[in-house]
C-alpha positions in Angstrom: 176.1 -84.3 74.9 175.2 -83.2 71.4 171.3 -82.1 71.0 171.0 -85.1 68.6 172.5 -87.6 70.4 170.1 -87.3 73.0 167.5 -87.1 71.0 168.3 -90.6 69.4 168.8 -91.8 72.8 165.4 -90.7 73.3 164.0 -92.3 70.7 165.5 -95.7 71.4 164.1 -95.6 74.8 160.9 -94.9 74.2 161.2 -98.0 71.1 162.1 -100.1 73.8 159.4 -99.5 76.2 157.1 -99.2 73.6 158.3 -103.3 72.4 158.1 -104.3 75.9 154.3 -103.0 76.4 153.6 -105.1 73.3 155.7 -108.1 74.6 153.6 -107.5 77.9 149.8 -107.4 75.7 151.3 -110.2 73.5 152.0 -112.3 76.8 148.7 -111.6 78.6 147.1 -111.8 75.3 148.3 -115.2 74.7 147.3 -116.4 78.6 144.2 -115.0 78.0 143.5 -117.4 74.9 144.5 -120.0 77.3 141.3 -119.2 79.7 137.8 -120.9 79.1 134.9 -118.3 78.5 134.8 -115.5 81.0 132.5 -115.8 83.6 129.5 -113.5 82.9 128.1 -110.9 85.3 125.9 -112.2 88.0 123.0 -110.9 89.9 122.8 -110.6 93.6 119.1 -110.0 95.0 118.4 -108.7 98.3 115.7 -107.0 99.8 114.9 -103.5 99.0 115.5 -100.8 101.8 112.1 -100.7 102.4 112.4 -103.6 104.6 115.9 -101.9 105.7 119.2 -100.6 104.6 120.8 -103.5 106.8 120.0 -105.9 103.9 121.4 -103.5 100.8 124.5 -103.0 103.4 125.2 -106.9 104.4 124.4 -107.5 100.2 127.2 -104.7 99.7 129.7 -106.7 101.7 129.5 -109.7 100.0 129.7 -108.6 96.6 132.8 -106.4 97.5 134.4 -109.6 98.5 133.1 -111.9 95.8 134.5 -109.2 93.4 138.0 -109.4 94.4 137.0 -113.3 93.3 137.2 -111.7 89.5 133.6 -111.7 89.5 131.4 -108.9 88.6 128.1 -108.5 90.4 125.4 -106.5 90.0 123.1 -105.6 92.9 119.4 -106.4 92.3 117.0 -105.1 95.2 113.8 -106.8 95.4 110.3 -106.0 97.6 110.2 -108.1 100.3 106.7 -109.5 98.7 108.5 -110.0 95.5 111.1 -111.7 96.8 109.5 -113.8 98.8 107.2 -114.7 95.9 109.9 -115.2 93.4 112.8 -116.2 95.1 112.2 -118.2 98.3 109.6 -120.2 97.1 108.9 -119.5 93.4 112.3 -121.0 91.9 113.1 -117.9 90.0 116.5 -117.5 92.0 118.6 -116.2 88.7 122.3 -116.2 90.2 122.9 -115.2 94.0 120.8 -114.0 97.0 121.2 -112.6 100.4 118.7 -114.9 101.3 116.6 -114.3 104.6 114.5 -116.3 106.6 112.9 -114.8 109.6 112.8 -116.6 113.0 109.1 -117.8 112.6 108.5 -120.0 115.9 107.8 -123.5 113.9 111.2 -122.5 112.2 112.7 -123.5 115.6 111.8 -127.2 114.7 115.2 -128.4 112.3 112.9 -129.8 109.8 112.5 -126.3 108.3 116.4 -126.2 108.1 117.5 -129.8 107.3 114.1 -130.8 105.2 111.9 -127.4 103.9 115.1 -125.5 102.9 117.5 -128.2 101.6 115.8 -131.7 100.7 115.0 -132.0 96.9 111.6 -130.9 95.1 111.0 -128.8 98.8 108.7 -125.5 98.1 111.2 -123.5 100.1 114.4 -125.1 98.6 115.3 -121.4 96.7 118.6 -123.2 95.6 117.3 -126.0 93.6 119.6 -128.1 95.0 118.9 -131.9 95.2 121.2 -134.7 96.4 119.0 -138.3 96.8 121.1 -139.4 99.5 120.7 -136.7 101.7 117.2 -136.5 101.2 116.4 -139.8 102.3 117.9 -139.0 105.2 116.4 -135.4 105.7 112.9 -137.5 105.5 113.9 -140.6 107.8 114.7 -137.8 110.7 111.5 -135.9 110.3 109.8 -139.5 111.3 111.9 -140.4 114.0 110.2 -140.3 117.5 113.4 -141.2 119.1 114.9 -137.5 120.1 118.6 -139.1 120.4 118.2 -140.8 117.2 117.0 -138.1 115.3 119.5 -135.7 117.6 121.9 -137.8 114.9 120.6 -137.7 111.9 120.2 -134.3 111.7 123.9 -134.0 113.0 124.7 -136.4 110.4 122.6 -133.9 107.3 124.3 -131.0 108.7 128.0 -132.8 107.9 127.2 -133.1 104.0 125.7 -130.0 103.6 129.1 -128.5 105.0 130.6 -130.8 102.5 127.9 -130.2 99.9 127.7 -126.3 100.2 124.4 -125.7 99.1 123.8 -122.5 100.8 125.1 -121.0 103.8 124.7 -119.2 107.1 126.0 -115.5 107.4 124.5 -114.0 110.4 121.5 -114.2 112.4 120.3 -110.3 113.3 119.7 -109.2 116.4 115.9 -107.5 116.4 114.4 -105.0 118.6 111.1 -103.4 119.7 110.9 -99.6 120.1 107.4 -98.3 122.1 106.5 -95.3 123.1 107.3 -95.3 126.5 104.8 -92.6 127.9 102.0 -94.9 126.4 102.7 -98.0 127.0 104.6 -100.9 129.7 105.0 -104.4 130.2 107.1 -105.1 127.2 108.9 -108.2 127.4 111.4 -109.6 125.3 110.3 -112.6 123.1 113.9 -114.1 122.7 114.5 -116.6 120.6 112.1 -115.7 118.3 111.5 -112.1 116.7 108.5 -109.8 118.2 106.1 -112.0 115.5 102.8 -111.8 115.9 102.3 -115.8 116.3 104.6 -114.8 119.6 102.3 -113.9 123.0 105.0 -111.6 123.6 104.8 -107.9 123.5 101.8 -107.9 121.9 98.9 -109.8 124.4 100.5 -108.4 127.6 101.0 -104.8 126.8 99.5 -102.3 129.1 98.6 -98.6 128.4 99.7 -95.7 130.8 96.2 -93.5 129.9 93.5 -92.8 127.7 95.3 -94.2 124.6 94.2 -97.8 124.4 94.9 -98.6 120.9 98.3 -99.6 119.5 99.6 -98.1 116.5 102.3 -100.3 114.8 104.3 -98.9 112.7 105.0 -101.4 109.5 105.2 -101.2 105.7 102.1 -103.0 103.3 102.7 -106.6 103.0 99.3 -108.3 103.1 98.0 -109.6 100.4 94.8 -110.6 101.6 92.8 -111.8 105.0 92.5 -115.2 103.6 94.2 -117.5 106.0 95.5 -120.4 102.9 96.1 -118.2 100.6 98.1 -115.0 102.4 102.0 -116.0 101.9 104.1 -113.1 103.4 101.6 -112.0 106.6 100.8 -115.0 108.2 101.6 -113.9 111.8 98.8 -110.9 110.9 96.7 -113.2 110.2 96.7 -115.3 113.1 95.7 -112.4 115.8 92.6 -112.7 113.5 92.8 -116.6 113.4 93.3 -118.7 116.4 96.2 -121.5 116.0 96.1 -124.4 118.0 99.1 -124.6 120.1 101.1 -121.1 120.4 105.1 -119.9 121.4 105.5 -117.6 124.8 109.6 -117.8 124.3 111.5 -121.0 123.0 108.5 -122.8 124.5 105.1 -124.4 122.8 102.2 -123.6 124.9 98.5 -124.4 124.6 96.2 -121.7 122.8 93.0 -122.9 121.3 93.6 -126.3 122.7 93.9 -126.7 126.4 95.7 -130.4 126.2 97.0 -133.1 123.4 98.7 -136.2 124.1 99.2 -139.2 121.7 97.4 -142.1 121.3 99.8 -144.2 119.2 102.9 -143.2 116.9 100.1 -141.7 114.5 97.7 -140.4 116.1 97.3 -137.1 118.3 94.2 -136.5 120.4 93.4 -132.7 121.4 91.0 -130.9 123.4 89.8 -127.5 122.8 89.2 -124.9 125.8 85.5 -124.9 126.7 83.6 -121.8 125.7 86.0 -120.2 123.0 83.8 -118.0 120.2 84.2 -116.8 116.8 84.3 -113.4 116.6 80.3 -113.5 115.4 79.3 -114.8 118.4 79.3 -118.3 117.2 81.1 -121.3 119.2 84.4 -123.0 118.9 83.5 -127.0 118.6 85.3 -129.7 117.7 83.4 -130.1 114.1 85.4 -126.3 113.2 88.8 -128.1 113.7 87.9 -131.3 112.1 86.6 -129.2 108.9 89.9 -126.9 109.0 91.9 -129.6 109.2 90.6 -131.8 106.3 89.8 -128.6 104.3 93.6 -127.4 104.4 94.5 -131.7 104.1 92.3 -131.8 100.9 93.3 -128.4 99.0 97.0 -128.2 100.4 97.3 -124.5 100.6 101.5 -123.7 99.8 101.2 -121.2 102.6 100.6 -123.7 104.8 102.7 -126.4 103.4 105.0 -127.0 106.5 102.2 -126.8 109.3 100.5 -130.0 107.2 103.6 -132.2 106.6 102.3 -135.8 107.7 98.9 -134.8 108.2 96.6 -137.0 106.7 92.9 -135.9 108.3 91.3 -135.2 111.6 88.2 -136.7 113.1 85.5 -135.7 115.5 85.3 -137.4 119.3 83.4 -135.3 121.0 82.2 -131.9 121.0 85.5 -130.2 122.1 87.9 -133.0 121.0 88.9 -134.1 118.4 92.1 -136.7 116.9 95.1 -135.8 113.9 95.7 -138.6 111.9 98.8 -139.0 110.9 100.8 -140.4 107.9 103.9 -141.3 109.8 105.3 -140.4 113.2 105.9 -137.1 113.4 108.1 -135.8 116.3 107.5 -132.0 115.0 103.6 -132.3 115.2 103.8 -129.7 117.9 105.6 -127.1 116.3 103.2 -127.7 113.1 100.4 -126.6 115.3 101.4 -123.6 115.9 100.8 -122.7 111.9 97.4 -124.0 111.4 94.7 -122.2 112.0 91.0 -122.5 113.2 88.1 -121.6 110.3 84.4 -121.1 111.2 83.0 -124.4 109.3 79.4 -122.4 109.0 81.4 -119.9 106.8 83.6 -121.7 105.2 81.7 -124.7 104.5 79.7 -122.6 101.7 83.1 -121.4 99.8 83.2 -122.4 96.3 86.5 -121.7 95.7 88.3 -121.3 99.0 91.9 -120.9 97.8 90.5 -117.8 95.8 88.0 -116.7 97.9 88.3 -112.9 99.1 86.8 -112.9 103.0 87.2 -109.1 102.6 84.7 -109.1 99.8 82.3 -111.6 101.3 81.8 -110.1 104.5 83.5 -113.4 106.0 86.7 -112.2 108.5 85.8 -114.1 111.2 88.1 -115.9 113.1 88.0 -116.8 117.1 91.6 -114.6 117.9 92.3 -112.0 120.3 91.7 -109.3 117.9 88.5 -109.0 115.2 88.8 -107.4 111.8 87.5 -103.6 111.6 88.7 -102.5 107.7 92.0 -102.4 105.7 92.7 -99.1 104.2 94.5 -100.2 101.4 98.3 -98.7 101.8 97.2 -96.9 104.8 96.3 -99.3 107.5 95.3 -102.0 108.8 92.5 -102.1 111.8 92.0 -104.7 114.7 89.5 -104.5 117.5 90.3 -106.6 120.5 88.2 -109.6 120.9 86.6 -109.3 124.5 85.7 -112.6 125.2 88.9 -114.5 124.2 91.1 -115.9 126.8 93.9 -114.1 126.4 92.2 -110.8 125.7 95.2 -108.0 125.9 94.4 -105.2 128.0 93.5 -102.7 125.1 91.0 -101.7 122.9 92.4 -102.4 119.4 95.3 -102.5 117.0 96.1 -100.5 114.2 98.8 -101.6 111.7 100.1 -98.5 109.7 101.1 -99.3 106.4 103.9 -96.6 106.3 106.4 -97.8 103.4 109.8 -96.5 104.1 112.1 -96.7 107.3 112.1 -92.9 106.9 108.2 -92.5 107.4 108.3 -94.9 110.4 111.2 -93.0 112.3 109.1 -89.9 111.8 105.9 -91.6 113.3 108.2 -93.0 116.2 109.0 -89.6 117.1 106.1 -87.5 116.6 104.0 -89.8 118.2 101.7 -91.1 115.7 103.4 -95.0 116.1 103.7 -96.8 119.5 105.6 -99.4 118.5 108.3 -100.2 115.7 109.8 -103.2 115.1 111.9 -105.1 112.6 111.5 -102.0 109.7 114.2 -100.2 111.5 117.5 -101.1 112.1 118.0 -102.0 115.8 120.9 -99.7 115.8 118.3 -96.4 114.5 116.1 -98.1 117.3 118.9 -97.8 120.3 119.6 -94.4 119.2 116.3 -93.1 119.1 115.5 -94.2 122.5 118.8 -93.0 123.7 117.7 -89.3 122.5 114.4 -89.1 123.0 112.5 -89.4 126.5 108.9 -90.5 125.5 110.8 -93.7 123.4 112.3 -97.0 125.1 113.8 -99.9 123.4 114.5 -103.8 123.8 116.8 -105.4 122.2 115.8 -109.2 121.0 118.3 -111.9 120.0 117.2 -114.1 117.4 117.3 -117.1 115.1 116.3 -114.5 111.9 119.2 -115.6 109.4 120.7 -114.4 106.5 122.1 -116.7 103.9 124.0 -116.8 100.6 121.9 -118.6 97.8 123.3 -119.9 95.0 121.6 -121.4 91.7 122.4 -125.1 91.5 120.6 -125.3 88.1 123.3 -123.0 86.5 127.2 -122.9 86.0 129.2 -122.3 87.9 126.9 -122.7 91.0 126.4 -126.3 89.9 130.5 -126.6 90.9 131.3 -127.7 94.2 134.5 -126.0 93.8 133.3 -122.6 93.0 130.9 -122.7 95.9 133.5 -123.2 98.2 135.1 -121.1 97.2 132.2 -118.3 97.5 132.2 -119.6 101.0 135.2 -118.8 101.9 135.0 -116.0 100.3 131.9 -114.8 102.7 133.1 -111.9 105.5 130.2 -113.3 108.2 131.7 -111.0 110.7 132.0 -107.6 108.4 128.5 -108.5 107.4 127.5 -108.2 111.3 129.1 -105.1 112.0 129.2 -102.9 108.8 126.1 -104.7 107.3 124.1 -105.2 111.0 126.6 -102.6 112.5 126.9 -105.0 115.1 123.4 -105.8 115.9 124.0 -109.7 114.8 126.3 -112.4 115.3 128.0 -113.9 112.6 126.6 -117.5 112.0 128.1 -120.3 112.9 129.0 -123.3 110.5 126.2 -125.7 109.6 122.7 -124.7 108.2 121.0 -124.9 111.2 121.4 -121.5 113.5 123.8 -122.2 116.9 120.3 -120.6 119.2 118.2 -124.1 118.4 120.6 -126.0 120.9 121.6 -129.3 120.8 119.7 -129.6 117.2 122.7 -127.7 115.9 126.1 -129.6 115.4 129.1 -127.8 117.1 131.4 -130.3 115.5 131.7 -128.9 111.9 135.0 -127.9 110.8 135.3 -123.8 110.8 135.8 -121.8 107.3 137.4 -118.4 108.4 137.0 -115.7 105.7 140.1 -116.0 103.3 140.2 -114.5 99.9 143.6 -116.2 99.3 142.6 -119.1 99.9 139.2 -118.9 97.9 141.4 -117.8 94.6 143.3 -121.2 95.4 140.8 -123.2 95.3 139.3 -121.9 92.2 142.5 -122.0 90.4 143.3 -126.0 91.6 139.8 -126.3 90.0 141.2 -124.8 87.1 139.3 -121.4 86.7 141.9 -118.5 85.8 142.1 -114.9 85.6 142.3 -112.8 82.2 144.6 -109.4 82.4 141.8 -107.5 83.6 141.2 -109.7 86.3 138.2 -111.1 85.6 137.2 -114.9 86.1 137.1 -117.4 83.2 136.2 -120.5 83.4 138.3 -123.8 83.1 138.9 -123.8 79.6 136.1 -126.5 77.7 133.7 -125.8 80.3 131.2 -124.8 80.7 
C-alpha cells in the first residue's frame, strides 16, 4: 500500500475516534444536565486515635463503602472530649458520624436507647431527629410498671426506627483489661458492661502480689473537673470519689450507699442508707445529705446528670438514715437511675453560690464518701486517689493513680516497662492480647460488651432528611468488615434494631435483616431518583434539593 494511502487511512481513523469521544462527552454531557445539583462533599467525624486507631479504621470502612455510593467524604477526627461536647450532646453533628456510646451500666436500661438517643428535643439525640408519634410512645414505655407491657412497646419503637432509619447499629466492641500480672490478681471480668469505674469489677477486688500497693492506670486526660454536675465525659472517675446510691457488679444492680429500697406506691421509692458510712473528712453519711443532693440536682438540673433525674421530682427526709424519692410518674428504670446520682456532703455544699460553676479543686471541697479520697490532679500528668479506709468496700490497696498519658503509643510503653498496671479501653484489645501473649509480667481479659458504634446522620440537612438516602446508607454499611478490619475481630457486628442484642429480651429479634449490598443501595437511590454524573458522583433528583 502506497505511503499515502495509509497515511489518509490514518487520518480518517483517528477523525473517527476523535467524533466518537465527542459523541461520548456530548452524551454524558447531556445526561449530566439531566441530574439535579451534585451532592456536595460530606464530613464523617470519628474519634481521634488518641482514644484508638480502632475508630479512624471502622470510620475508614464506611466511607470506602459510602464512596462507591458516588459520595465523597472527608474524614474529620475529633478528641473524644470534643466530640462528646459537640456532637453527642451539643447538636453540632455537621454531616455523618461514627458515633459511639460506651456501655455505661444505666445504658443497660432501654430508655437510653429507645428515649435519650431517639425521642425528639432528647440532649443525647446527636441526630436531631424527631418523629411525634414515636415519641409518645418512647415516653408512655418509660412510665410503664408493667415489664410485659413495656417489653412491647419498646419492641413496637424498635419496628419504626428500623423503618424510620434514624441511626443505626454497626458493632458493639469487645473490650479488655491488660494488668501487670507480677503485681496484681483477682481480676475478674465485668461482662456486660466495660471495666467502668461505676462497675465493682476489677477495680474494688484487686489484690497486690508485694510491696506495690498502688495502682497505676494507664489512660489519656479527659477530666474536666472534680465537680460531680458539672464533669460530662469522666463521670465514672468521679464516682470512686462520690458514692452512688445503688451500684452494677455484672448485669446486676446491687446496693452501695443504700443497704435497701422498696416502693411505697407507683411514685414513691423509700431507701435506707447503711449505718455508719463517712465522708471522706470524717463527717457522717445521714439521710439530710441525700435529701439535699437530690433536690439540689432536682432544682439546678445538671445536663450531666440529665438521665439519672428523669421523673425525679424531690426527696424527703424520714429518718436519720432514710429517706423517700418522689416521683413524677412511675418509673420502672428508677433503679438503674440510681446508679448515676451521686451523694454531696450538704455541710459543703450547702454554702455554694454557684454550684454548677463551682471549682471543688479550688475550694478545698473534694470530698465525697467513695472508696477512694482525692490526693491532687497534676494537670496532663495524673490523677491521684488514696483509698478510703473506712468505706465498706474498701479495696485491698493503698491508692490509685490515673496517668494521664495521651497516646496509645505512650500507654503500650508504660504497659511494658512497668510504669502502668493496668490498661484498658485506650488500647485495642487485639495490641492487648498480643502484648500479654509476648510478655510474661502482662495478663489479659477479654470483656464482651454493650459499647456500640453507630452511624449518625443529620436529619436537619439534605439528603439525611430523605428516608431513601438513609436506607440506602444503611445498606450501604459493611457491620461485619467494620468488626474485623476496623475491630480486627474484637467486636460483633450489631444486630438490627437500636437497642444492642446483649440487653435480652429488651431487644427485638424479630426485625427484618439488612445484609450489606452496595447494589442494592445504588437501587434504591436511583428509584428515589438520585443519579450519577460521568465522573460518578451523586446528584440529586433533579429540582431538589
Amino acid at each position: 500500500m502506497p505511503q499515502g494511502t495509509s497515511i489518509l487511512r490514518l487520518t480518517k481513523i483517528a477523525a473517527a475516534a476523535w467524533a466518537l469521544s465527542a459523541a461520548v462527552v456530548a452524551t454524558a454531557s447531556a445526561a449530566d444536565e439531566k441530574l439535579g445539583t451534585i451532592i456536595p462533599t460530606m464530613t464523617m467525624v470519628y474519634y481521634a486515635p488518641d482514644a484508638g486507631q480502632d475508630y479512624q479504621q471502622s470510620a475508614r470502612v464506611l466511607a470506602e463503602a459510602f464512596e462507591k455510593l458516588g459520595l465523597d467524604i472527608k474524614m474529620t477526627p475529633l478528641q473524644q472530649s470534643t466530640m462528646v461536647a459537640r456532637i453527642s450532646i451539643g447538636k453540632g453533628l455537621e454531616d455523618l458520624a461514627l458515633g459511639s456510646w460506651g456501655g455505661d451500666p444505666d445504658r443497660m436500661d432501654p430508655n437510653f436507647w429507645v428515649l435519650s438517643l431517639t425521642a425528639c428535643n432528647e440532649r443525647r439525640n446527636a441526630v436531631k431527629w424527631c418523629d411525634e408519634e414515636y415519641t409518645k410512645i418512647a415516653q408512655d414505655q418509660a412510665r410503664t410498671m408493667d415489664q410485659e407491657k413495656r417489653r412491647a412497646l419498646v419492641w413496637k419503637l424498635q419496628e419504626i426506627a428500623h423503618e424510620k432509619a434514624p441511626w443505626w447499629l454497626v458493632s458493639h466492641r469487645m473490650q479488655g483489661i491488660l494488668y501487670n500480672s507480677d503485681r496484681w490478681d483477682n481480676i475478674k471480668s465485668s461482662e456486660p458492661v466495660p471495666p467502668h469505674e461505676t462497675v465493682v469489677e476489677p477495680w474494688l477486688k484487686m489484690r497486690p502480689k508485694g510491696d506495690d500497693r498502688i495502682v497505676d492506670w494507664a489512660y489519656y486526660e479527659d477530666v474536666s473537673t472534680y465537680n460531680p454536675l458539672a464533669e460530662q465525659t469522666s463521670q465514672g472517675w468521679i464516682r470512686f470519689v462520690y458514692d452512688s446510691y445503688l451500684r452494677t457488679e455484672g448485669s446486676k444492680i446491687v446496693p452501695w450507699a443504700v443497704t435497701s429500697w422498696k416502693t411505697v406506691d407507683d411514685t414513691t421509692v423509700e431507701l435506707k442508707l447503711r449505718d455508719g458510712m463517712t465522708f471522706h473528712d470524717d463527717k457522717p453519711v445521714t439521710a439530710d445529705d441525700a435529701v439535699f443532693s437530690i433536690n439540689l440536682m432536682v432544682k439546678l438540673k445538671p445536663p450531666p446528670l440529665a438521665n439519672g433525674l428523669v421523673g425525679i421530682s424531690g426527696a424527703e427526709k424520714v429518718d436519720n438514715l432514710t429517706f423517700r424519692i418522689k416521683l413524677s410518674q412511675p418509673n420502672p428504670a428508677i433503679g438503674r437511675q440510681l446508679t448515676a446520682l451521686t451523694i454531696l456532703p450538704k455541710h459543703i455544699w450547702e454554702k455554694v453560690e454557684d454550684p454548677l460553676r463551682w471549682d471543688p479543686i479550688a475550694n478545698k471541697g473534694v470530698i465525697g464518701s467513695g472508696p477512694f479520697a482525692f490526693v491532687r490532679w497534676d494537670r496532663n500528668q495524673a490523677h491521684v486517689l488514696r483509698t478510703h479506709k473506712k468505706h465498706w468496700a474498701a479495696p485491698a490497696y493503698d491508692g490509685l493513680r490515673r496517668l494521664s498519658l495521651g497516646q496509645a503509643d505512650a500507654i503500650r510503653a508504660a504497659m511494658l516497662d512497668g510504669a502502668a498496671d493496668v490498661a484498658t479501653s485506650t488500647l485495642p484489645v487485639a495490641t492487648q492480647k498480643e502484648l500479654a501473649e509476648n510478655n510474661k509480667h502482662l495478663g489479659f481479659m477479654p470483656v464482651k460488651t454493650f459499647t456500640s458504634t453507630t452511624v449518625w446522620v443529620n436529619h436537619t440537612k439534605a439528603p439525611f432528611n430523605d428516608l431513601a438516602f438513609r436506607k440506602a446508607l444503611r445498606s450501604a454499611t459493611d457491620r461485619e468488615r467494620v468488626a474485623l478490619e476496623g475491630w480486627l475481630g474484637f467486636a460483633d457486628p450489631a444486630a438490627e434494631g437500636i437497642v444492642p442484642a446483649i440487653l435480652g429480651d429488651w431487644h427485638n429479634p424479630n426485625l427484618k435483616k439488612i445484609p450489606f449490598d452496595i447494589a442494592k443501595a445504588r437501587q434504591t437511590l436511583k428509584e428515589a431518583g438520585y443519579g450519577w454524573d460521568s465522573n460518578g458522583r451523586l446528584h440529586f433528583p433533579p429540582g431538589k434539593p
